[in-house]
C-alpha angles and dihedrals in degrees: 000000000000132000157154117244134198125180129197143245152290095287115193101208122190152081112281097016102123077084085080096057092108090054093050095052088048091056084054091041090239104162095174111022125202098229094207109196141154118265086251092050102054098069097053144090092259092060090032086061096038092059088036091063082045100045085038090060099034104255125141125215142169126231121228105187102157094113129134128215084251109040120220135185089265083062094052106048104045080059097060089038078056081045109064092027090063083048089237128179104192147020135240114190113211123190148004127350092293105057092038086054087049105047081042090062110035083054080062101043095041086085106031132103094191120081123269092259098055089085099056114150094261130113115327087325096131084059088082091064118103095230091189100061083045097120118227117267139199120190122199113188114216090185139047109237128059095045079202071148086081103026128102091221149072127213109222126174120225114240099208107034095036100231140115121256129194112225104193129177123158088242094051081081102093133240101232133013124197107202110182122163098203088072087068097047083089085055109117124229102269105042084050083057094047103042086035091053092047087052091061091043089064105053100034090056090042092047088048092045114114096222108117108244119127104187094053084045093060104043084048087055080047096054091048093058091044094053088038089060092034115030093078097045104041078054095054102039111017095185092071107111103182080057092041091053093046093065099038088061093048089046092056088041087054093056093037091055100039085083077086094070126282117217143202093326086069097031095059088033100063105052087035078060105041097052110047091019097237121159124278106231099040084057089048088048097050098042097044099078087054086050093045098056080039100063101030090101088070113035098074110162097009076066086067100044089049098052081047083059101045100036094245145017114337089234107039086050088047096052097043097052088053089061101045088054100049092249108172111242096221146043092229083061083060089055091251104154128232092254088063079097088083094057076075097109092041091060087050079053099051115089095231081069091066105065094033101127095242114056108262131223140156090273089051098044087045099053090047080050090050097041087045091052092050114029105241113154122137091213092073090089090073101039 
């Protein structure tokens, strides 16, 4: 029983709220922000409202929007590149997973002399970083799903080897988040599911993780009740506010709590992701239900807790939900080939592997690949 916790940072919660962004830089003493977005974000009311607090206190700002739904080092880099020609001294991450991930990671890069991967979660690797040349940064989520908003990493894929890498330094974890849940009414049906979906993922793996914190352990039990009373109606109506900020408030617990360890969802999901550049939470959606009968044998009471949570049993919710939100049952529905078998000893490799509740190896990670490509679970005859 014995543990190191972290715990995260000033959230402003509330609809209407990105009309506090210039406060917030002012707090940081950001006099000319980087607004670092996606190339379908830019154009839209989130962004609109975010440069209309900036333009509304004075303050002038660039855009970087060149990120991809996977970020990789290329994106990285030509934001830092937007970011020292606008002669910017802070950034404000605006978006999903992805654009948080990037602006994360271009605040770390914009002092560094070392290359983007040099700082790879690995070791005391993230010693090399010069913290102090690390710029201020403030996330606002515009989904519910990743809660990159509260987290001390970036997910970045690598170019050349295909696979996603986790960048991590203590200062990566922004200074102020907005999180404001009026900015995801405008989400469509399918990337609720998704991000929704990945919000589960994370605290139900962090809540299963062996890895003694209580704390963590109980905002994770938390998350899954709120998702469990939110997820389907904020599906079905998204302009339902109280649902949306229900599960932006899950999404940033989940994040909040997977300190406490991830597990084979995330494992088979990174390098899933890295190599044919599908989205996150519809992998995690896909692959949860064949985890989740994978790991049963071990959970015990946590089983119980869990089904508390839900409102039944873990399986038979998950399942159901799946179902409800058009989730495909199968990788090869994804359009993951067959031959995704052999991404088995990546996903050993990956960190998430190391606090699943089962231990994890490339047989392991290989027969969840098989029985995700094809279906096989043994649960489906009581969805």
């Amino acid at each position: 029983m014995t543990g190191n916790w972290n715990y995260p940072t000033p959230i402003r919660f509330g609809a209407g709220r990105i009309s506090e962004l210039a406060e917030a830089c002012a707090e940081l003493n950001i006099r000319r922000p980087l607004l670092v977005t996606d190339p379908d974000l830019v154009a839209l009311p989130p962004v609109e409202e975010a440069e209309s607090a900036l333009r509304l206190a004075g303050l002038p700002f660039a855009v970087f929007s060149e990120v991809k739904a996977n970020p990789h080092e290329g994106n990285v880099m030509a934001g830092v590149e937007a970011y020292r020609r606008g002669q910017c001294d802070g950034v404000v991450a605006l978006g999903g997973g992805s654009p948080l991930d990037a602006g994360k990671a271009v605040a770390l890069m914009v002092g560094q002399g070392r290359p983007l991967f040099d700082f790879v979660d690995e070791g005391d690797n993230y010693k090399r970083v010069k913290a102090e040349a690390v710029a201020p940064i403030i996330a606002v989520p515009t989904t519910a799903g990743t809660g990159s908003e509260v987290g001390r990493a970036s997910i970045i894929t690598d170019s050349n080897s295909k696979l996603k890498k986790i960048i991590f330094h203590p200062r990566m974890l922004p200074s102020r988040v907005i999180a404001d849940p009026a900015l995801t009414v405008g989400m469509p049906k399918k990337l609720t599911a998704a991000t929704g979906m990945d919000a589960l993922a994370h605290n139900l793996e962090a809540y299963c993780s062996p890895v003694f914190h209580p704390m963590a352990a109980g905002i994770a039990l938390q998350g899954m009740r709120l998702i469990s009373e939110a997820l389907e109606t904020a599906y079905n109506d998204g302009a339902n506010l109280e649902a949306r900020s229900k599960m932006l408030a899950a999404s940033i617990m989940g994040s909040t709590a997977f300190q406490k360890g991830l597990g084979a969802i995330h494992s088979l999901s990174h390098p899933l992701g890295g190599k044919y550049d599908l989205h996150h939470g519809m992998l995690n959606a896909v692959l949860m239900p064949y985890v989740l009968e994978f790991n049963r044998k071990a959970l015990k009471g946590k089983w119980e807790e869990m089904a508390h949570a839900l409102g039944e049993d873990p399986l038979r919710w998950v399942l159901k939900i799946r179902q409800k939100l058009a989730i495909p049952n199968t990788l090869l529905e994804l359009g993951v080939p067959e031959d995704a078998v052999e991404l088995a000893s990546a996903a050993t490799a990956d960190p998430s592997a190391g606090t699943n509740p089962v231990p994890l190896d490339d047989v392991a990670h290989r027969q969840l690949l098989e029985d995700a490509l094809s279906g096989h679970l043994k649960a489906n005859q009581i969805a």
